[in-house]
Backbone as CSV, one residue per row, in Angstrom:
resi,resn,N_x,N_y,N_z,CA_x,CA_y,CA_z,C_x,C_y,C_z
1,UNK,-27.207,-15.340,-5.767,-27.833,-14.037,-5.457,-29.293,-14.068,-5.899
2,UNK,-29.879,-14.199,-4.930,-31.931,-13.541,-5.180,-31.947,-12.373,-5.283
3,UNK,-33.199,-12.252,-6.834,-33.542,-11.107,-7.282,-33.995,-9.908,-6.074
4,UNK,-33.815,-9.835,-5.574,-34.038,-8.484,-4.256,-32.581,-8.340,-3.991
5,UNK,-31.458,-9.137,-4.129,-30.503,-9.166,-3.437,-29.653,-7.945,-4.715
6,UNK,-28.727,-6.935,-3.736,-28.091,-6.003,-4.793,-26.484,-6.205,-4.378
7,UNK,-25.921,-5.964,-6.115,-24.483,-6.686,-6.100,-23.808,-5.866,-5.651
8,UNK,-22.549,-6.408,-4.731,-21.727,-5.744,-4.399,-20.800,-4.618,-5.358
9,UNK,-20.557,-3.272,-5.435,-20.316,-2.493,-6.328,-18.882,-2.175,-6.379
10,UNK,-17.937,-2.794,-7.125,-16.697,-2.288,-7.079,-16.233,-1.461,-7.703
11,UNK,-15.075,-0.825,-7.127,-13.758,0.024,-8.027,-12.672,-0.866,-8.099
12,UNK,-12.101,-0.791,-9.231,-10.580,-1.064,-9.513,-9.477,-0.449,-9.523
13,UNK,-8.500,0.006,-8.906,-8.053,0.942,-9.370,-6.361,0.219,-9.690
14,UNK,-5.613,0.444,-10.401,-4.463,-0.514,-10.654,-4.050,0.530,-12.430
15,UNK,-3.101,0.725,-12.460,-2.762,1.232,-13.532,-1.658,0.435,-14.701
16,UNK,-1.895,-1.191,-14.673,-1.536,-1.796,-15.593,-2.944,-2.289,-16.692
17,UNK,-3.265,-2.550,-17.473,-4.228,-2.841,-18.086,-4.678,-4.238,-18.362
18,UNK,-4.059,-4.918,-17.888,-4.114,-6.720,-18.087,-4.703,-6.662,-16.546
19,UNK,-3.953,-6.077,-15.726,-4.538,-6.665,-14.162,-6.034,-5.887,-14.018
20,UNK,-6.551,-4.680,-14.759,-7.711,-4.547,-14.744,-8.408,-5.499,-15.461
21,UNK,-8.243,-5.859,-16.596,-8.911,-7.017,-17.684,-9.230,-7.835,-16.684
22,UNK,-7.911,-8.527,-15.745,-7.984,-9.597,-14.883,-8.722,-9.516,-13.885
23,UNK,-8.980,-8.706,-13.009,-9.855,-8.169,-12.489,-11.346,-8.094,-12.409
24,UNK,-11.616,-7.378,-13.497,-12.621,-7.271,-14.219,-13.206,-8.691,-14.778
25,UNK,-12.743,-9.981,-15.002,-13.119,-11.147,-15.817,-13.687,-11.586,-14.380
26,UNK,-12.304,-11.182,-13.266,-13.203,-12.418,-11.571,-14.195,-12.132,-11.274
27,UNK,-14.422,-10.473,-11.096,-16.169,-9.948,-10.817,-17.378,-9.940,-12.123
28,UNK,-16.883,-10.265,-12.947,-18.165,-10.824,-13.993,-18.588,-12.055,-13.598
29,UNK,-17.360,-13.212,-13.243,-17.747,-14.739,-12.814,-18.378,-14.493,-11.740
30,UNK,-18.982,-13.262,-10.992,-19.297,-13.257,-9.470,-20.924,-12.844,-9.722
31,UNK,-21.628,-13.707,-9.282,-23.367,-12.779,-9.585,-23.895,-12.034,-8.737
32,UNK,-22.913,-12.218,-7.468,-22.971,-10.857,-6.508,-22.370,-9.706,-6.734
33,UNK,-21.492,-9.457,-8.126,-20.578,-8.478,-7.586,-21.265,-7.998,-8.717
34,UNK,-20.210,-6.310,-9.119,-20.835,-5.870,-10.139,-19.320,-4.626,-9.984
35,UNK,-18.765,-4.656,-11.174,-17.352,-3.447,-11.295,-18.297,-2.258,-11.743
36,UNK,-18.155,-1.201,-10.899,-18.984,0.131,-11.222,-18.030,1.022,-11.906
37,UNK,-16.470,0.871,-12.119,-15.776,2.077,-12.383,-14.504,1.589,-12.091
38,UNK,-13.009,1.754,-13.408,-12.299,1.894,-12.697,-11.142,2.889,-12.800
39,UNK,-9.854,2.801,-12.215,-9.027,4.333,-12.177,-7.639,3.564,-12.411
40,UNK,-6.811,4.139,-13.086,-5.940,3.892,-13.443,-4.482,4.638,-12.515
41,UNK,-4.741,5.509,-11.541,-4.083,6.614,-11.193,-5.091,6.713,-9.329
42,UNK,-4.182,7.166,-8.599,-4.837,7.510,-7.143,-5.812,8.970,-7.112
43,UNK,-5.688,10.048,-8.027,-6.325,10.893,-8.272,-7.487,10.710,-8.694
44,UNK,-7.417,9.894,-10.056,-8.710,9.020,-10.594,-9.515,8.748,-9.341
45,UNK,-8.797,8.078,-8.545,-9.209,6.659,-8.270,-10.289,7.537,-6.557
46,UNK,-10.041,8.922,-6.119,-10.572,9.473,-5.537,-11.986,10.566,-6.505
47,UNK,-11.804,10.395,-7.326,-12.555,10.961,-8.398,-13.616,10.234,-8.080
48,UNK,-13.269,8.956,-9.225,-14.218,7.970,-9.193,-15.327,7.235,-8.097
49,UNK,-14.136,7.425,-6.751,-15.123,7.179,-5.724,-16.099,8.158,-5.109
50,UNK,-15.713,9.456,-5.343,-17.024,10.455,-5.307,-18.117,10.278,-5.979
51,UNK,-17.528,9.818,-7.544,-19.164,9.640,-8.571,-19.995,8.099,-7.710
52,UNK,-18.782,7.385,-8.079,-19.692,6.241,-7.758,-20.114,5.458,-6.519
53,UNK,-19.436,6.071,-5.224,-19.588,5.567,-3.910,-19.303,3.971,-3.709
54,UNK,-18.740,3.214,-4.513,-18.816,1.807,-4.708,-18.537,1.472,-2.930
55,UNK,-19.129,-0.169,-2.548,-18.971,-0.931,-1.441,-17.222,-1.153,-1.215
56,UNK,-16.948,-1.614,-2.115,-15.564,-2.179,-2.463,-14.467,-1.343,-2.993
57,UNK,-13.426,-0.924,-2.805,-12.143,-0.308,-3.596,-11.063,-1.449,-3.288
58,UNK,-10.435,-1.878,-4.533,-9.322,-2.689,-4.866,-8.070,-1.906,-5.325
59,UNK,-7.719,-1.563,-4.718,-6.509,-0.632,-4.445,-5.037,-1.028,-4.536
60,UNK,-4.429,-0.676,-5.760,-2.631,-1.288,-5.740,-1.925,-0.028,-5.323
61,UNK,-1.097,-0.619,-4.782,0.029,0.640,-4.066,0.508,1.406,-5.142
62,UNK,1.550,0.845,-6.023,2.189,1.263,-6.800,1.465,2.007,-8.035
63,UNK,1.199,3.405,-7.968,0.421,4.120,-8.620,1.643,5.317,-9.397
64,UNK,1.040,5.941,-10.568,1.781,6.869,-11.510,1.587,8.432,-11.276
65,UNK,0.748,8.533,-9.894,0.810,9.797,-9.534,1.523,10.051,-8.012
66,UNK,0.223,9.711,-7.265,0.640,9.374,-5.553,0.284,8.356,-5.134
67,UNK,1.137,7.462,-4.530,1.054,5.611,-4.188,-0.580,5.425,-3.431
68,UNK,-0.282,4.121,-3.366,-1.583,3.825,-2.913,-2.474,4.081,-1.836
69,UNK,-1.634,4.088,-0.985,-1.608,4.762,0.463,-1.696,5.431,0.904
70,UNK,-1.200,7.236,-0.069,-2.340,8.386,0.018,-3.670,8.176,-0.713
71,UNK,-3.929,7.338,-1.531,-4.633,7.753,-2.409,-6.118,6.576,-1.183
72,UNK,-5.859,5.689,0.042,-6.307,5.280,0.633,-7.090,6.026,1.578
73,UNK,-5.775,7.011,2.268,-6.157,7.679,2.945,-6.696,9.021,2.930
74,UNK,-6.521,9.263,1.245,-7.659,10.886,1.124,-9.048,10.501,1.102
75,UNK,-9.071,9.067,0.294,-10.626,8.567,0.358,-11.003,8.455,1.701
76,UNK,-10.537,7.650,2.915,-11.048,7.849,4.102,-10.967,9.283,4.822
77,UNK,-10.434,9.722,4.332,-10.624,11.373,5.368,-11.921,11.839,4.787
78,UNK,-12.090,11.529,3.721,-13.871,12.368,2.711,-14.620,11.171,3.395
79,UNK,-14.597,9.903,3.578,-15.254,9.301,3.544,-15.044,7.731,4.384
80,UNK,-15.384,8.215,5.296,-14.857,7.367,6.687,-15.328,5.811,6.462
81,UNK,-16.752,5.754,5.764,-16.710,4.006,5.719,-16.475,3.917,4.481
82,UNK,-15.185,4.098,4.031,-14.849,3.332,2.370,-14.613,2.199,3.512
83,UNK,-14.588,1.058,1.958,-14.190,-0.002,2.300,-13.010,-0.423,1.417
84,UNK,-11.669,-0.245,1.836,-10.870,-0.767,0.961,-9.699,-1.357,1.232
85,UNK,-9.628,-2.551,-0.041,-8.945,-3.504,-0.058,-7.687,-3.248,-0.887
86,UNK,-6.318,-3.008,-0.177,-5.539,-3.287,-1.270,-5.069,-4.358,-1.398
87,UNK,-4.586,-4.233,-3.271,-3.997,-5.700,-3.913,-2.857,-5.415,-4.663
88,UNK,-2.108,-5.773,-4.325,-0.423,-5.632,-4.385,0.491,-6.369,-4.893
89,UNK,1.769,-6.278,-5.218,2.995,-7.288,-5.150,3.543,-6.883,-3.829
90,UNK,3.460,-5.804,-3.465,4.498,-5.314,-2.528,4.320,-5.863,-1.351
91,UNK,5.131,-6.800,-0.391,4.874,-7.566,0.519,5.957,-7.086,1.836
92,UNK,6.705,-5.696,1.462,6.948,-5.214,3.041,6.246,-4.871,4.375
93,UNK,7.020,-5.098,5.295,6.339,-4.564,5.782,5.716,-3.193,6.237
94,UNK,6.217,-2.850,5.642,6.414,-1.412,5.864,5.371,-0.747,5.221
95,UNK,4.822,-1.203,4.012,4.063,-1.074,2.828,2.821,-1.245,3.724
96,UNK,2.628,-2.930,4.412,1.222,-3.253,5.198,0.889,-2.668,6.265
97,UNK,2.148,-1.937,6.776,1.687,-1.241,8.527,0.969,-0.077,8.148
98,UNK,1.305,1.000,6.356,1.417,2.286,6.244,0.150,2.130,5.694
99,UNK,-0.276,0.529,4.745,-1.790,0.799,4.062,-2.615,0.640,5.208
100,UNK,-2.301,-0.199,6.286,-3.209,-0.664,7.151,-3.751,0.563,8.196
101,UNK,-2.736,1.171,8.626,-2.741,2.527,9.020,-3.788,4.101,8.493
102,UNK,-3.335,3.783,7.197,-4.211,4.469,6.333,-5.744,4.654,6.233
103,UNK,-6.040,2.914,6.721,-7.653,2.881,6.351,-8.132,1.819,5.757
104,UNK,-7.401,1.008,5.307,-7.531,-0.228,4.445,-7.859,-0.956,5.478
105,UNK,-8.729,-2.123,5.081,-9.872,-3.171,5.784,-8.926,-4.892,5.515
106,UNK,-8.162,-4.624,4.409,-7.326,-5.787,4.171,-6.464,-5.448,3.427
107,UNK,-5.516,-6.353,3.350,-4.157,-6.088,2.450,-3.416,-7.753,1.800
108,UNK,-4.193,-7.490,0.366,-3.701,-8.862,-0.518,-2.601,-8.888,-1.391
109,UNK,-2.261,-10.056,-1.380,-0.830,-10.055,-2.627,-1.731,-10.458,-4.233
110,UNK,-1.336,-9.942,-4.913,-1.619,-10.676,-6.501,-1.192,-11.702,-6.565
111,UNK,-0.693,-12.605,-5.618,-0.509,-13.699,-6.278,-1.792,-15.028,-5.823
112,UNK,-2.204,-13.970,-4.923,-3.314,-15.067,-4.605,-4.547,-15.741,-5.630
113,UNK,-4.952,-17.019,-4.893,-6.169,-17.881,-5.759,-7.203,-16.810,-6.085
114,UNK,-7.982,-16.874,-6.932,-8.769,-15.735,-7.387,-9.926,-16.232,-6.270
115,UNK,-10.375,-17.260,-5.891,-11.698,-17.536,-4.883,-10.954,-16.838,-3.942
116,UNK,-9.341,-16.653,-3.527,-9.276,-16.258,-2.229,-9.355,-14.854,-2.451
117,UNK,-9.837,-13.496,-3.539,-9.794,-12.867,-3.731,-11.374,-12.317,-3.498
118,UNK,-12.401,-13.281,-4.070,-13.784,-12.914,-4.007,-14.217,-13.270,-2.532
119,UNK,-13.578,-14.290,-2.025,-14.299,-14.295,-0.629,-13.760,-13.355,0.224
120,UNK,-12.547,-12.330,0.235,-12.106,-11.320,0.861,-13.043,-9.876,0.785
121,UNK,-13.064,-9.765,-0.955,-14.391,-8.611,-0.869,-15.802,-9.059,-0.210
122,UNK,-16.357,-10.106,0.143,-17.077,-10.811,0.888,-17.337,-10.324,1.948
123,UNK,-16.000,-10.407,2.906,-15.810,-10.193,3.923,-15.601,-8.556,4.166
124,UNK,-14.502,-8.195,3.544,-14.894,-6.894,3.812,-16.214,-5.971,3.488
125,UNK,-16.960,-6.795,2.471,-18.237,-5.595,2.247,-19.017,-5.830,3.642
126,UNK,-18.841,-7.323,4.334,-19.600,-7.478,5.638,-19.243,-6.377,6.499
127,UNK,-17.704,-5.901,6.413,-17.887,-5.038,7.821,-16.353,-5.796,8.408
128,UNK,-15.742,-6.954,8.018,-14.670,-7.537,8.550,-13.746,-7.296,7.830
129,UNK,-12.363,-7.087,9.085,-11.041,-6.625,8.201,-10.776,-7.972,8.536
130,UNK,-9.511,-8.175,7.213,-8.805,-9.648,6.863,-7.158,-9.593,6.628
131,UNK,-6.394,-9.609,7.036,-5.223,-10.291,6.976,-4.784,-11.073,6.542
132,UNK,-4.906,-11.667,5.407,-3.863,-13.243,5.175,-2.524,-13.557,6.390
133,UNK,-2.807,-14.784,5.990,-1.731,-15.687,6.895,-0.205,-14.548,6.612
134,UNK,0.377,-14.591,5.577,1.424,-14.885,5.115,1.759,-13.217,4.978
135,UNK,0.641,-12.022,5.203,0.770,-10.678,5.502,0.753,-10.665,6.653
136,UNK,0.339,-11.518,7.543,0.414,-11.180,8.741,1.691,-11.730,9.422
137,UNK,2.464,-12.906,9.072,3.687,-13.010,9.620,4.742,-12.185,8.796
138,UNK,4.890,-11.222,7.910,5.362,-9.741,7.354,5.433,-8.940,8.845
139,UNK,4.249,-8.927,9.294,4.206,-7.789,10.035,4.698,-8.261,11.506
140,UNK,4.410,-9.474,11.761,4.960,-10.103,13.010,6.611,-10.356,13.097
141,UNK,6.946,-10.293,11.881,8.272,-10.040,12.094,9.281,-9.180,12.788
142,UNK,8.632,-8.502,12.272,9.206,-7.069,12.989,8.430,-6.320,13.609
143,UNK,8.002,-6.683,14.132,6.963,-6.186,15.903,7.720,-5.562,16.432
144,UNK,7.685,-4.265,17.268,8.044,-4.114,18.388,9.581,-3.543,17.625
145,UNK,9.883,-3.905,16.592,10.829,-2.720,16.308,10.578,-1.495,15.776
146,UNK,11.673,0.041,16.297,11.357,0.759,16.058,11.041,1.239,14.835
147,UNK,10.376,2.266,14.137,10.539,2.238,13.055,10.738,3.524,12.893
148,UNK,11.352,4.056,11.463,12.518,4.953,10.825,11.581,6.009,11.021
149,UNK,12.171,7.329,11.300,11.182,8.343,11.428,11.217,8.903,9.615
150,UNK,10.309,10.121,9.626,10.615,10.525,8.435,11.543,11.345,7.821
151,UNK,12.642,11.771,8.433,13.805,12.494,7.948,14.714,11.140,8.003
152,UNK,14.489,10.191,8.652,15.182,8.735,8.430,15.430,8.399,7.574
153,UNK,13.951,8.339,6.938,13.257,7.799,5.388,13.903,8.556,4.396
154,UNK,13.983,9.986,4.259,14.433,10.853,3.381,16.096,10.775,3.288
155,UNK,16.646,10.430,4.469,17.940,10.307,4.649,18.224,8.824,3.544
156,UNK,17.690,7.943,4.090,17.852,6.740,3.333,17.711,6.512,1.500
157,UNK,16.746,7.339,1.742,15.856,7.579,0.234,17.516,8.440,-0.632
158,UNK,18.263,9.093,0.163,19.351,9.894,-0.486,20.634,8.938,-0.489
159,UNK,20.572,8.372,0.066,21.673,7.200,0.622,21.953,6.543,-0.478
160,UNK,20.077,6.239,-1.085,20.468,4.909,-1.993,20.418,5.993,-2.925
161,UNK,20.202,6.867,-3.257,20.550,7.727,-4.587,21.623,8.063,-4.839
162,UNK,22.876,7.484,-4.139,24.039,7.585,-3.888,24.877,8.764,-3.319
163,UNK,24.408,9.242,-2.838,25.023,10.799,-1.999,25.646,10.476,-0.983
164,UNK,26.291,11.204,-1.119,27.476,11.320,0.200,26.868,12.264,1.513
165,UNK,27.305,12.008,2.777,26.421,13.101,3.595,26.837,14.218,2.941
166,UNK,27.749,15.112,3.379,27.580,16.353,2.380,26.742,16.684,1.751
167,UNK,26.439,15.653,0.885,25.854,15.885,-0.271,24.016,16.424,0.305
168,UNK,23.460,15.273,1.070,22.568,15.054,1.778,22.257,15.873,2.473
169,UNK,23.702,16.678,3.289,23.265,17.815,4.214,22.845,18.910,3.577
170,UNK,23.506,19.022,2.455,22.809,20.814,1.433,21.298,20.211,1.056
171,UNK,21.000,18.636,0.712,19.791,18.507,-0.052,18.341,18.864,0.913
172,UNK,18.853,18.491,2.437,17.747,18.460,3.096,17.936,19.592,4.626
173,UNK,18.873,20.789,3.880,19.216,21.652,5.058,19.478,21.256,6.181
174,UNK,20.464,20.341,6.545,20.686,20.158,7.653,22.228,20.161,7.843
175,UNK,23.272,20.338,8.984,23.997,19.899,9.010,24.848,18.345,8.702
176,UNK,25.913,18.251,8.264,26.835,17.053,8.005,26.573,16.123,9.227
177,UNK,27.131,16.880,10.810,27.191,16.067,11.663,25.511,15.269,11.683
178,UNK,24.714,16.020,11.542,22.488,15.765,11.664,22.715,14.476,10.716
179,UNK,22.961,14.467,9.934,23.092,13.662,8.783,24.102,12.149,9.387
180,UNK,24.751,12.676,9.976,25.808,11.388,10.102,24.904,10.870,11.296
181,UNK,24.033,11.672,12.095,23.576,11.270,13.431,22.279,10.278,12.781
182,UNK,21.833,10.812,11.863,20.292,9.673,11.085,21.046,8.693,10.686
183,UNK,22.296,8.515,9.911,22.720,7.165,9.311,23.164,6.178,10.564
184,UNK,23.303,7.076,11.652,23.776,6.015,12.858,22.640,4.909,13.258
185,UNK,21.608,6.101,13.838,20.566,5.604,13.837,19.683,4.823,13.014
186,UNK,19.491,4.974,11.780,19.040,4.296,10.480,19.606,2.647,10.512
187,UNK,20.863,3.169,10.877,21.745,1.248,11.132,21.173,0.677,11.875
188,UNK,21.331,1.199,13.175,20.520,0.291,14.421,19.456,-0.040,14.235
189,UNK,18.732,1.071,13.595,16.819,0.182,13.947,16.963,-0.726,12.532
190,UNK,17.773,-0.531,11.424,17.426,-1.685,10.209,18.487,-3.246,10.818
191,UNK,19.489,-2.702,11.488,20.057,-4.124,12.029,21.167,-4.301,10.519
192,UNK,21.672,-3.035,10.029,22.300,-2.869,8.813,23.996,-2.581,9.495
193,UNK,24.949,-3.428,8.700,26.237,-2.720,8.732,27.277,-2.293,7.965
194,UNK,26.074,-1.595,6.603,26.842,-0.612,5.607,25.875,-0.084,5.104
195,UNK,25.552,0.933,4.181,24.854,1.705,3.689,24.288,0.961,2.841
196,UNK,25.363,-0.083,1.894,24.658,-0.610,1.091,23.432,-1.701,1.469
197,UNK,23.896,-2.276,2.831,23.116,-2.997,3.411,21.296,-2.509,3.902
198,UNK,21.495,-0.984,4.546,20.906,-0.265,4.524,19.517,-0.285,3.699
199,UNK,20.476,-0.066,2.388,19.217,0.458,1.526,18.451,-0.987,0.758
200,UNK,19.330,-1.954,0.988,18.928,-3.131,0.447,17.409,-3.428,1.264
201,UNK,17.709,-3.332,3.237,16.885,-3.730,3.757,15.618,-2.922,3.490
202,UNK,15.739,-1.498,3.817,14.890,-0.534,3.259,13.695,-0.767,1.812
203,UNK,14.794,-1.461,0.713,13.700,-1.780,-0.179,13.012,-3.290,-0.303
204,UNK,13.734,-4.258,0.692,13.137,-5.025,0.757,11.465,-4.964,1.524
205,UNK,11.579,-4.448,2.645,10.508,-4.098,3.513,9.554,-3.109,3.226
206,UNK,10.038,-2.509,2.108,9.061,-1.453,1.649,9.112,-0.057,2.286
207,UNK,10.585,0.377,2.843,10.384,1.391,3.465,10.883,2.674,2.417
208,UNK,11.904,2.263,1.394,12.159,2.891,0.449,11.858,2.181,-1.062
209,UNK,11.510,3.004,-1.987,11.121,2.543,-3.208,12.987,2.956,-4.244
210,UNK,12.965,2.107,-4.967,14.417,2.248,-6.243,13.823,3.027,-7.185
């Protein structure tokens, strides 16, 4: 970086404290970059990007207020060119269609090489969205299948909380038979043939959280 040249300005936002440390150590090794602020929480983490407008947001799903993915998409509704990157464990697909959807420019796993981490904010501060290989056959998997509506989701979300329809039909005002008609459906589009199967696939893909 030449002295005229100004560092790329990040947020962190991640609410474990080692993966900020960790974080925080890759953009010090960077003489382009520069960490302006970070948030521990998705509320924060829309806070923070009002004060500080940073180029960059590093964004983990799994947050202690509202997941990552609102907290993606309130920043882009205020503010149409954020640029943000989330960085994750969560490798459903379901997780990458909903951040990608949201507003996010890329979508990384934590387990990646840390160079493959700095040359991504790279790219996205250019203006380019990025995909990894290995997020993008996530999502090619299941192309073109339907996906769960949101009383689906809520149905499922009760399923694995162990309820019985009954139970399900008083929780979400609906009739028994409404209820038996989403678990039908819920089977077919997961390719499930028991409940328990169901909810297994559900949290594998990221469509329900345990």
């Amino acid at each position: 970086m030449n002295k005229l040249s100004v560092p790329i300005r990040i947020l962190s936002v991640d609410d474990h404290p080692l993966m900020r440390e960790g974080i925080a150590a890759v953009i010090r090794n960077e003489p382009d970059m520069q960490l302006v602020a970070e948030a521990v929480n998705g509320e924060e983490a829309i806070i923070r990007f009002r004060e500080h407008r940073p180029d960059i947001v590093l964004m983990d799903l799994r947050l202690p207020d509202i997941c990552g993915t609102e907290a993606v998409r309130a920043i882009r509704r205020e503010f149409s060119d954020a640029r943000i990157i989330v960085l994750t464990t969560f490798d459903g697909d379901a997780d990458i269609r909903l951040a990608l959807e949201a507003g996010a420019q890329s979508y990384m796993l934590k387990s990646m090489p840390r160079r493959e981490l700095v040359e991504v904010i790279r790219k996205v501060h250019e203006g380019k969205r990025h995909v990894p290989p290995e997020v993008a056959a996530q999502l090619a998997e299941h192309m073109g299948q339907e996906f769960l509506s949101r009383r689906e989701i809520e149905v499922l979300e009760r399923i694995a909380g162990g309820n019985r329809n009954s139970d399900i039909a008083s929780m979400l005002f609906i009739s028994e038979e409404t209820v038996k008609g989403h678990v039908k459906h819920i089977m077919e589009k997961l390719g499930a043939n028991d409940r328990t199967e169901a909810v297994a696939i559900g949290v594998r893909r990221g469509i329900i959280r345990l």
